[in-house]
Structure formats: C-alpha cells, structure tokens
N, C-alpha and C positions, 0 to 999 in steps of 0.2 A: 758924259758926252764925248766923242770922239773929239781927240783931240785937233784934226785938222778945219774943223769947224771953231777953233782959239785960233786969234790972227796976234796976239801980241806979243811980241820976241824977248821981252825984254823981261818976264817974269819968271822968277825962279822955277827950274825944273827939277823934281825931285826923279830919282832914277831909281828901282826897287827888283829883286830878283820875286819871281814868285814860284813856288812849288805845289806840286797833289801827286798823289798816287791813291789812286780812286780803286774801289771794292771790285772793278772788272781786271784789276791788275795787268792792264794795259803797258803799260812802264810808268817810267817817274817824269811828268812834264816840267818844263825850265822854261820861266817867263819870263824876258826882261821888259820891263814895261817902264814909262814916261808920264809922271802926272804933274798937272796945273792944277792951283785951287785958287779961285778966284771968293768976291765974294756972296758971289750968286750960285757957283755950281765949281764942281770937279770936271776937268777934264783927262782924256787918258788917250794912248798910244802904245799898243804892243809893237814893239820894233824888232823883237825876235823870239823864235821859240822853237823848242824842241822838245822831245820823246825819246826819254833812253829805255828800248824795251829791256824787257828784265832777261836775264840770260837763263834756261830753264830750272838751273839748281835755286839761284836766288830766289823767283817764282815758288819754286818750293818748299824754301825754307821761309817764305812771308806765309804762303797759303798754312805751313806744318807751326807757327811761332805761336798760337794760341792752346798749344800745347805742351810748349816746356816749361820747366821749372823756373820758379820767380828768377833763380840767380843767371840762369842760362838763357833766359830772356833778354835780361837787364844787360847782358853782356850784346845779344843780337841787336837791342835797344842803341846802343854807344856803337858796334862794328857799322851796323847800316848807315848812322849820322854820319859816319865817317867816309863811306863810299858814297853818301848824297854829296858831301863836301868835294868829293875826287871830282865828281860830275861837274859842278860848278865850275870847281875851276877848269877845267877840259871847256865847257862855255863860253866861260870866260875869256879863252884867249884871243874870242875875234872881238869880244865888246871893246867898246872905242867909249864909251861915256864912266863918269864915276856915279858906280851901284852905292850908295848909302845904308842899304837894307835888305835881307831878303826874308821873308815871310812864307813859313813851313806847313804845310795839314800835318806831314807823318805819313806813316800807313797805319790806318784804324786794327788793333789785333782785337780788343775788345768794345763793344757800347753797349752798354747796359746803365741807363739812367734811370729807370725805374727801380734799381737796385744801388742806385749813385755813385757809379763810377764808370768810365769809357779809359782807352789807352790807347796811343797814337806813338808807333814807335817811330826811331830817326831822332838821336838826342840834337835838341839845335847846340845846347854845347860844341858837342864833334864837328856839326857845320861849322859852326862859327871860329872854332878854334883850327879845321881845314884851310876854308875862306880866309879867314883874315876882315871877317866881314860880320856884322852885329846881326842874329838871329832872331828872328821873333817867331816861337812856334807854342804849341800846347794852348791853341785857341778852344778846347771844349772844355777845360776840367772847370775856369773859373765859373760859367755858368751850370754847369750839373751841379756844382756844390751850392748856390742858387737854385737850386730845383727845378733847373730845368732839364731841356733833353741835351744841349749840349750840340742841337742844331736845328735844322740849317744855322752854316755859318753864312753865307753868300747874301742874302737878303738884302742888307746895309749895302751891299757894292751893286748891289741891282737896284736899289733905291737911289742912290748918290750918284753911280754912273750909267744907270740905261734906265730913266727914270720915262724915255718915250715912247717905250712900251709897256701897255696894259698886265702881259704876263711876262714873267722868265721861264723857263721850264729847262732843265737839263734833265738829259739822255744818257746818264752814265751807268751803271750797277745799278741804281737803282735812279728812278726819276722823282725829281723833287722840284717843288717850285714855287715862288713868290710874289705877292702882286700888292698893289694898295689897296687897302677898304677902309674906308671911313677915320682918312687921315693916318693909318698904322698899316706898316708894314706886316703880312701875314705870308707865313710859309712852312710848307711844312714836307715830307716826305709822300709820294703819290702812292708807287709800288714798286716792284723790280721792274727793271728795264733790260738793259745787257746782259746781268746776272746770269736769268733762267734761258737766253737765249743762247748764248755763248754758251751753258752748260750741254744743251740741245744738240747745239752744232757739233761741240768737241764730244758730246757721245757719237755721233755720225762718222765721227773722223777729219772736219775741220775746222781752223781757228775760230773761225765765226761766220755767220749767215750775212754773206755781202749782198749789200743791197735788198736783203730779203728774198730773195732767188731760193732758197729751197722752202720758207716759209709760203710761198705763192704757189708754188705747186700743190701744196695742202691743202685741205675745208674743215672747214670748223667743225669741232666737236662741240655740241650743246652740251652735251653732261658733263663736260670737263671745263666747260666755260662757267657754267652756274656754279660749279662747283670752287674755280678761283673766285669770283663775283662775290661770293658768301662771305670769303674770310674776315676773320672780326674785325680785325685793323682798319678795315673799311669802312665801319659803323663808327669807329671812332671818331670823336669832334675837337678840334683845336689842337695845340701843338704836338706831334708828331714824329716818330722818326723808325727808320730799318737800320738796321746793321744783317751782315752775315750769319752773327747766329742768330737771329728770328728767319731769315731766308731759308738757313739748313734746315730749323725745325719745323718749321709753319707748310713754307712756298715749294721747296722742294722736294718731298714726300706726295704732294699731290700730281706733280708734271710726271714723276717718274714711277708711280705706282698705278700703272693704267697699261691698257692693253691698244692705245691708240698708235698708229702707226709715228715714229719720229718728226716726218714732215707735219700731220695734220699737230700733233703737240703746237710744232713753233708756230703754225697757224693761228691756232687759240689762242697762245700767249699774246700775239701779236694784238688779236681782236681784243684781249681781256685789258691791254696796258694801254690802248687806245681809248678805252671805254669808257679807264678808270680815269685817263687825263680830261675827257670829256666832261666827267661828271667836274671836276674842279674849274674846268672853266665856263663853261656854259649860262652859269648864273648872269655871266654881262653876254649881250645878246650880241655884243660888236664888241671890236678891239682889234689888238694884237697880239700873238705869241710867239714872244724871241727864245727859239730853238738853237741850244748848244749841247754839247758832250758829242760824244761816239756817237750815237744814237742820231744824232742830225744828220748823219753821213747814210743812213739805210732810207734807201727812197719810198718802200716798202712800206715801213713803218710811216714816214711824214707823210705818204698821202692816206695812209688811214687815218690817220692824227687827224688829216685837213678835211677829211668825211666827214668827221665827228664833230667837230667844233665848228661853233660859233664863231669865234675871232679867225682873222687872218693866223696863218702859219709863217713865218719870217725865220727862213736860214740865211746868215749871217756872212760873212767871209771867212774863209776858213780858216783867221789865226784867230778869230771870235769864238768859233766854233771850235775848234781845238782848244784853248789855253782862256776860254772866260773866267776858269774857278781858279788858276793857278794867279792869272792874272789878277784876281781879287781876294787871294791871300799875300798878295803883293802889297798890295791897296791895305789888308787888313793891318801889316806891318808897320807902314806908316800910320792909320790911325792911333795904333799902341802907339806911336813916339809923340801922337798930336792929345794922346789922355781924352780922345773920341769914343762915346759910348760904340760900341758894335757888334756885342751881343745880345740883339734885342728880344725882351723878353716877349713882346707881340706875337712873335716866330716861334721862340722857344720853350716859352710856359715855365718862366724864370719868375722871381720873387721882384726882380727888379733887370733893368737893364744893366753891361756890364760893362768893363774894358777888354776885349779880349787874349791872352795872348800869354808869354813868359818871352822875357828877354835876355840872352847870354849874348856878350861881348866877346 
C-alpha cells in the first residue's frame, strides 16, 4: 500500500536502493524507495528514481556478452558491477536519507531453466564493495536449482504491496503478470511486449513506436496474427517464462520472415500482445489491471489492452509506472534480511518456496 495512506510517524522506516535492467535494454533504473511494515500489511514510498540510459557501446557489449568466452564474461560480469556501483553513487549524492540496502536483478545474458541454469550479470560484489553499501542480488539461481523457472520474481511485491488490484501486468520486453487464485499467488510470463516492437521500429529507423503512431497507421495481418497465436508457449499451462533466446529463436523469425509491409507487422504485434493478455485475464469478468513498464506509456497499446479486457486498465503515476520492478527488487532485499520466503513456487513451478537472493557486504 502506498505509503501515504500510513499516518504513523513514529515507526521505523527502512530505506532500500532498488535496481533492473530489463530485456528492452532501456538503461539501468535506480530506485530509492521507503517501506513500513506494520502488522497487518507493508507499506511503501518511491521518493526518487532514475534511468541511466546505456551509452551505445555498453548496449553492445550487454546485447554481444552472451557470446564471450566464460573468462571474458566473468570479467564483463565484475566491470559492469562496478559501473552499476559508479551510478549509485552519482545517485546517491542528492539522497538525504540512510539507504540500508540495495537490491540487484543484473542484466539476464542467459535463462534457460528448463536446462537449470539462468545468468544475471552485474556482480553485487563490485556494487557493494563501490557503494559501501550491503548487496543483495542473484534472486533466480536459488529457485532454478529448485526446479523452478527462476521467475517471475515480482509476484510477492505485487501480493504484499498492491495487493488492491485484481492483476499486475507489466509492459517491459516482454509482459508478464500476476494475480491471486485460490488463495496463491500465480504468475507467469504473457509474451513479448517491447521486445518485437522496438525491434520493428529500429528496423524503420527509430528508437521506438511512441505512442503507437506508426503501429496505427497499419491493419492487421490475419496470416501473420494466427500464425503468432499458434505458438506453443501458448498452449502451455502453469509456470512460465521468456528470456531473449526463446525470442530470437521462436518470436523473431516469424515477424521478420514475411513479406508484410513494417507498419502492418507492428500492427499485428500490437493486436497479437493484446489478445494474449486477454486471454489471461478475462477469466474474472470484473477487476482491475495495474499497468506498469514502458509499455504503459504507449496509448496505442493500453487502449487496445482496454478493448479486450474484462477488468479495468489502471495506469499508475509515473514513478509506479516507471520503477515498480526496481522498486520491488528493493523490497526483495529486505525481505533476504527479514529470511521472508519470496520465491514463490506458486509463480515459479519450484519444488518449494524459497528465500531469494545472495548477499555481499
């Protein structure tokens, strides 16, 4: 719950940095965030944030890293923790409160839990030892080795802290999203989102389709819409997840082996990622759906979203909508210090639920 709906001054407030660098390789967001815990509920407070976009080499060398050799990884592994730590403190110098914690994603180079291993580079080491501040990052390996996917991570911080809406859904690289049934938290990965859109656009020649403005000009392709509609991952039941290499091989050989003009493509996409969030919400005739990522920003998209659904569509205020994941691998940090389960096998299709996380001082 938002924390200005807490009225009492007098209970300890814990202050926590949060980080992501999400599969649209956006930049690296910096969350600093304010929680209460009472003993009925959590509450929270983003009081600042930011987006350090990536400069075009580092973008290259994150998109090129799932291609070098172990040692020459492991080194890019430790140099980037170390430029996540520069950021920080560059952050840091207008915060006015004591940060206790900050809490890592990485950037994902590898996920592959069906083959039991994911990698999420940005050593929190190098943060922490930057910072001057206690890390907690490496939230997927304990539950893959669990058997599960290793995500979603977010679930618990959408249970705990925006427990007033029916769905969460983010809009990042790919969209994923989590809601209650039957007393358990369930979530899983939808489809790509910004991913194939952003790919679209930057074949055209710009960063990204704002607001959906060149997608609008398009009309749906049926054979190219049945043809994403089909894919297996769809048929799939229960816990779930995308990473970049299922995108490269699966998602992206279909958008760009076709003879369909580039506008009508983002078109379809747009119709195909609307469709597929339908289908996941739809089951409750009413509700709500709490809309964040990039993806909440393209109007385009949220009122096809709001065609299709069922529930309300609910965009957020923009530091909701910008930094909810960041802000809740903030959240995740502290619960590693509270030994709060938070990788819930519900979402993840883990052998048991877990504590998430590795912690370097």
């Amino acid at each position: 719950m938002p924390l200005s709906s807490f009225k009492n001054s007098n209970t300890n407030r814990i202050y926590a940095i949060g980080l992501m660098s999400g599969t649209s390789l956006d930049g690296l967001d910096i969350c600093l965030c304010e929680f209460v815990q009472t003993k009925e509920k959590w509450f929270f407070e983003i009081i600042e944030g930011t987006t350090i976009e990536y400069s075009h080499q580092l973008k290259r060398e994150l998109i090129d890293s799932k291609n070098l050799s172990g040692e020459k990884l492991w080194k890019f592994h430790c140099d980037y923790g170390t430029w996540i730590g520069k950021q920080i403190n560059q952050f840091m110098q207008s915060v006015k409160v004591p940060v206790s914690l900050i809490g890592s994603h990485g950037h994902t180079v590898f996920h592959n839990p069906q083959n039991g291993y994911t990698a999420q580079i940005g050593h929190g080491a190098y943060i922490a030892a930057e910072t001057r501040i206690p890390c907690v990052c490496d939230f997927r390996s304990g539950d893959i080795a669990r058997g599960g996917q290793g995500a979603p991570l977010v679930p618990i911080g959408d249970e705990l802290l925006f427990s007033e809406y029916s769905f969460c859904l983010n809009l990042g690289g790919i969209a994923n999203i989590s809601f209650n049934d039957n007393q358990q938290r369930v979530a899983y990965d939808i489809c790509p989102a910004n991913m194939p859109i952003n790919l679209i656009a930057n074949q055209m020649g710009f960063d990204m389709d704002k607001d959906g403005s060149i997608a609008k000009r398009g009309i749906i392709d049926n054979e190219l819409l049945a043809s994403l509609n089909q894919i297996d991952f769809y048929r799939q039941k229960g816990a779930k997840s995308l990473g970049r290499e299922w995108f490269e091989e699966v998602f992206e050989p279909i958008i760009v082996v076709n003879n369909v003009k580039p506008e009508n493509t983002l078109r379809t996409i747009y119709e195909h990622i609307a469709i597929q969030i339908s289908l996941s919400t739809n089951h409750k005739s009413t509700g709500t759906i709490l809309v964040t990522g990039g993806g909440a920003k393209n109007k385009f998209l949220i009122d096809l979203i709001s065609e299709k659904c069922t529930s309300k569509v609910i965009v957020p205020n923009p530091l909701i909508v910008e930094y909810k994941e960041a802000l809740i691998f903030g959240f995740l940090a502290i619960l590693y210090q509270n030994k709060t389960l938070s990788s819930l096998s519900s979402a993840t299709g883990a052998s048991v639920s877990s504590v998430g996380g590795c912690l370097y001082f």
